[in-house]
C-alpha positions as CSV (number, residue, x, y, z in Angstrom):
1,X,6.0,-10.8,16.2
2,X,4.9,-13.2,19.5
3,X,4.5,-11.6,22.5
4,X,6.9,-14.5,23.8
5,X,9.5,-13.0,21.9
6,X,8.7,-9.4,22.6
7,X,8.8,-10.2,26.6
8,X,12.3,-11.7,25.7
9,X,13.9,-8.7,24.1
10,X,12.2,-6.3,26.8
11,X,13.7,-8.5,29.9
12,X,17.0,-8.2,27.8
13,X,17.1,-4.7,27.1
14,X,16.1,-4.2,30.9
15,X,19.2,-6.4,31.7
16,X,21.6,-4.6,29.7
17,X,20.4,-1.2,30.6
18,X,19.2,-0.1,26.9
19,X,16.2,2.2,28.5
20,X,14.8,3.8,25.1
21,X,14.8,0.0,23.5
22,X,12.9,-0.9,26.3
23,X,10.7,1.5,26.0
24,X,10.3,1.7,22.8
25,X,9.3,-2.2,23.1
26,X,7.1,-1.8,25.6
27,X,4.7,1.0,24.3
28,X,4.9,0.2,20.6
29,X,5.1,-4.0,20.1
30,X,2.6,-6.1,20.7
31,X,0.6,-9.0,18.9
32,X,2.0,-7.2,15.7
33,X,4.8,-4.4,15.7
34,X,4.0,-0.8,14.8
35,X,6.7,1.4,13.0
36,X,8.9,2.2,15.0
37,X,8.7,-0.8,17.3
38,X,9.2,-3.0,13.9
39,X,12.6,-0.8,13.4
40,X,14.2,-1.7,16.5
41,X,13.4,-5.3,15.8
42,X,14.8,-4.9,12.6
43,X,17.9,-3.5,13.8
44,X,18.3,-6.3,16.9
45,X,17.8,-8.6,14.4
46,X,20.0,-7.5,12.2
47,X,22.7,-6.8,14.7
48,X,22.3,-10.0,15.8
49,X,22.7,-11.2,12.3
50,X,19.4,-13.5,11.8
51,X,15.7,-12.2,10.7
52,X,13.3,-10.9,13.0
53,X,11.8,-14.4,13.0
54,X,14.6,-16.3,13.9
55,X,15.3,-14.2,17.0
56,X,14.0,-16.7,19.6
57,X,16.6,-18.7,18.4
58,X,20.0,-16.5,19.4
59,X,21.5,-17.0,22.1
60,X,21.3,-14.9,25.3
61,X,24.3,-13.3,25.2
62,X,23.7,-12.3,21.3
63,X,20.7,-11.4,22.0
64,X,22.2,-8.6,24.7
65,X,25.1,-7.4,22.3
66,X,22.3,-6.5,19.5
67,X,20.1,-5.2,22.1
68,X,23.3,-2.9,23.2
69,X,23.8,-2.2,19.4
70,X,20.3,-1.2,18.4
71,X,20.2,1.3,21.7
72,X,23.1,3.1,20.3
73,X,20.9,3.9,17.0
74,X,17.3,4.2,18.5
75,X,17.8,8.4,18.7
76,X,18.1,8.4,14.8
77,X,15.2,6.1,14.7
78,X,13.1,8.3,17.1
79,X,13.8,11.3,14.8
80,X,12.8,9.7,12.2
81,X,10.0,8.7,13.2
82,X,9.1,12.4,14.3
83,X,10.2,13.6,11.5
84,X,8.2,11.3,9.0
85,X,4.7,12.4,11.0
86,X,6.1,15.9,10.6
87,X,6.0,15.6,7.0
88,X,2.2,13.8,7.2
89,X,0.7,16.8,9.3
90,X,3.1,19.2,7.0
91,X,1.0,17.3,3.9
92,X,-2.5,17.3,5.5
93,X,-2.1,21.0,6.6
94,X,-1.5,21.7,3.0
95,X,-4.9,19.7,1.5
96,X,-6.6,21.5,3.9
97,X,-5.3,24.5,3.0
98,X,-6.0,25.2,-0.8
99,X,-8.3,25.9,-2.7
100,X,-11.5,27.0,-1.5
101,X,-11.7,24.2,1.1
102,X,-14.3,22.4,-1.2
103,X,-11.2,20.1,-1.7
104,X,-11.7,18.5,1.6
105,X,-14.5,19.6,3.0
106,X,-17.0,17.4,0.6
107,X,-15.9,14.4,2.4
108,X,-16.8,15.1,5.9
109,X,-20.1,16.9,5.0
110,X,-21.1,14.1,3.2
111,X,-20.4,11.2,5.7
112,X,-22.9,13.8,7.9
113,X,-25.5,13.8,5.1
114,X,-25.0,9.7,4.6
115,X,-25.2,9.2,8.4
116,X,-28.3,11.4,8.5
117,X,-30.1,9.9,5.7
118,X,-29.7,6.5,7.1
119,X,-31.3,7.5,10.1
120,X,-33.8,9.0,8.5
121,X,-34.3,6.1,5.8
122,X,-34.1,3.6,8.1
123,X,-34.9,4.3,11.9
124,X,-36.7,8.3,12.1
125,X,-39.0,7.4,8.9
126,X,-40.8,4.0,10.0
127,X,-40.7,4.9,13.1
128,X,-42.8,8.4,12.3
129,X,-44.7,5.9,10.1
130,X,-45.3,4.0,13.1
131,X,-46.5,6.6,15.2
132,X,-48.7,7.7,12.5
133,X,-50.4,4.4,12.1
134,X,-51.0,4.2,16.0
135,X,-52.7,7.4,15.7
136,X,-55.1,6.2,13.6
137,X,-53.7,8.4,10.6
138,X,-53.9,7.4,6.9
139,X,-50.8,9.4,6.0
140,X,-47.6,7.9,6.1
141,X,-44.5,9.4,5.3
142,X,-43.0,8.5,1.6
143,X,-39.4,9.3,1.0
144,X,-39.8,9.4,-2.6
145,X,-37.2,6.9,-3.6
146,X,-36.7,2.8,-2.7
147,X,-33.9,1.0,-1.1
148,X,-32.3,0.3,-4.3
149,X,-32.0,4.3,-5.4
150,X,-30.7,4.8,-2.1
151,X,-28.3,2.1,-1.6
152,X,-26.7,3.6,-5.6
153,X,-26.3,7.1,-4.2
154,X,-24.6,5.7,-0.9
155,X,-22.0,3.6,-2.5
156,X,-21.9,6.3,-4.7
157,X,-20.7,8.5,-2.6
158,X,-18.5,5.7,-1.1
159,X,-16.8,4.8,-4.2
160,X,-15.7,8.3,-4.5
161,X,-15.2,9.3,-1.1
162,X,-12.7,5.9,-0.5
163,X,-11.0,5.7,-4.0
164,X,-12.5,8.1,-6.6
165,X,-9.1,10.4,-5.9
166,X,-7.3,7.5,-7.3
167,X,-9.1,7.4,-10.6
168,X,-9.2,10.8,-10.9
169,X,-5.3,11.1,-10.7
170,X,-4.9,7.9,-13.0
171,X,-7.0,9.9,-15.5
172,X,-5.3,12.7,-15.4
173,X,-1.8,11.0,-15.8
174,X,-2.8,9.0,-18.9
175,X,-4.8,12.1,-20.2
């Protein structure tokens, strides 16, 4: 979606007094269209009988009659809308929710442990090390394991935290 053509069909809907299309165009198109805004440019498009791409192309007064037409279905579209992120806080509310919490809560706690042994690994530990050596001090501090242990436990934890629910579920369907 151009913002050329976006400008276009806000002007228009200002025009033909269609204040929820306008506003709806406003807050939720830009470079690309969100949901909802992609709706209404769905149904101006197809009120105006043409794709969304070929929009520019209609004519003016078209343009106004599928601007008109998509104002008189924007309410159902709203609702929708609400009610769809209704149903995605309804679903995350229930993950949250059973079990013992372990169910979620591994995934939070362990981008806290990741984040805080990459600042130790990397910035806390040489630094310390650094400090030490100034000092004059023939300690340094070891952390037991190399980069290559480290970076296997990290995307590790990564594979599992970004898709290891999906193989888990695949396994269990075939199993």
């Amino acid at each position: 979606m151009s913002a050329v053509l976006a400008s276009i069909l806000i002007d228009i809907a200002a025009k033909v007094g269609a204040p929820i299309v306008k506003g709806i165009l406003e807050k939720h198109v830009g470079g690309t269209a969100g949901d909802l805004g992609g709706k209404v440019i769905d149904v101006i498009a197809g009120n105006a009988g043409v794709t969304p791409e070929q929009l520019p192309d209609v004519s003016t007064g078209q343009l106004e009659a599928a601007v008109l037409g998509a104002e008189a279905v924007t309410p159902e579209l709203i609702l929708a809308d609400v009610e769809r992120q209704k149903e995605a806080n309804r679903l995350m509310l229930a993950e949250m929710e059973k079990e013992t919490g372990f169910g979620w809560l591994w995934r939070p706690a362990g981008m806290w442990l990741m984040l805080g042994c990459i600042a130790w690994y990397v910035i806390l530990r040489p630094l310390l090390n650094t400090v030490l050596q100034a000092l004059g001090s023939p300690a340094a501090i070891d952390t037991g394991f190399d980069m290559s242990t480290f970076l296997t436990i990290f995307m590790t934890y990564a594979g599992l935290y970004m898709g290891g629910n999906t193989v888990i579920r695949a396994v269990k369907k075939d199993g």
